[in-house]
KEROKE-177280 format. One record per residue (C-alpha): x, z, y; residue in three letters. Coordinates in steps of 0.5 Angstrom, whole numbers, padded with zeros to 4 digits. Layout:
N
X;Z;Y;ala
...
This chain:
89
0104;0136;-0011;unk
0108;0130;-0014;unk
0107;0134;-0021;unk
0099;0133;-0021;unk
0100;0126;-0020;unk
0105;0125;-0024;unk
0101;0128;-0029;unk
0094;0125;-0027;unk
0097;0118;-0027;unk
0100;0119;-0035;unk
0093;0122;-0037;unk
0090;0116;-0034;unk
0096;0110;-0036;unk
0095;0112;-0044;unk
0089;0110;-0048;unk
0086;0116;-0051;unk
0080;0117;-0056;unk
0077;0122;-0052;unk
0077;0120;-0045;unk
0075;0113;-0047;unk
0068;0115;-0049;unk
0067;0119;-0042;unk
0069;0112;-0039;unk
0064;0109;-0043;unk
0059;0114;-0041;unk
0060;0114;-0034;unk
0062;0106;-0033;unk
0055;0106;-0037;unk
0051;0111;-0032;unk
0054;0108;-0026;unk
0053;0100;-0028;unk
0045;0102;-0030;unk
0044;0106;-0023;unk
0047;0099;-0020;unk
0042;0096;-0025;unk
0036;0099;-0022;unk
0038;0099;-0015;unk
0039;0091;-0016;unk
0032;0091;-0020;unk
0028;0095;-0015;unk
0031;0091;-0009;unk
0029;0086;-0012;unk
0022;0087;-0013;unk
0021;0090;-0007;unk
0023;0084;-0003;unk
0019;0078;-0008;unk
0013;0083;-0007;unk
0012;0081;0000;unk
0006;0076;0003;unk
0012;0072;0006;unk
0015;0071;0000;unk
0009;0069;-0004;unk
0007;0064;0002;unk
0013;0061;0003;unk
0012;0056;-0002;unk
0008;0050;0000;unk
0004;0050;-0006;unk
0002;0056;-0003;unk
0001;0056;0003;unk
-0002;0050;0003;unk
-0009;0052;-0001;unk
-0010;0059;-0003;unk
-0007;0063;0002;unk
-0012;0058;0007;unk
-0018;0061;0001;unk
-0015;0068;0002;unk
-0016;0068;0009;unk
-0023;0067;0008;unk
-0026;0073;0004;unk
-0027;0080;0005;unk
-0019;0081;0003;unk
-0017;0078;0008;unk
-0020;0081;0014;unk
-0025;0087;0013;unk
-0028;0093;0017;unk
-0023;0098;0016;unk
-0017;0094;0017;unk
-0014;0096;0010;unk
-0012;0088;0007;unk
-0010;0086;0000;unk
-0004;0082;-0001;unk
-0002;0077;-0007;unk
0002;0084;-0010;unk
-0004;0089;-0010;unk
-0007;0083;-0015;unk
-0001;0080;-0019;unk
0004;0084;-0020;unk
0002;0091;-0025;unk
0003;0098;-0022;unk
């Protein structure tokens, strides 16, 4: 047992050509899946009608307009928020 991580530490303790383009791809890989879950956690939070009311430009005239159209409350109960216009699918 000893041996096998005695031997592991020197493979990871000396720099080598052929693991350093592995490492590169993985801490490329890894850091790009950190990326997108930060994007897309993100998107996911400042596409809520909360967060585009919360300011007081907002909240103030245009959410008070939308409240007054066929977006905002219809029939079917199905209601337009401000992402559904003014963020791209």
């Amino acid at each position: 047992m000893k041996d096998w991580l005695r031997r592991y530490w020197q493979i990871l303790s000396r720099p080598s050509v052929h693991f350093s383009l592995g490492f590169l791809t993985l801490g490329g890989f890894i850091a790009g899946i950190l990326f997108w879950g930060g994007f897309n956690t993100a998107m996911e939070v400042t596409n809520t009608e909360q967060f585009c009311t919360s300011c007081h430009e907002m909240e103030a005239n245009p959410f008070q307009e939308l409240r007054g159209t066929i977006h905002y409350d219809n029939r079917s109960g199905v209601r337009a928020t401000c992402s559904d216009c003014h963020v791209p699918h």
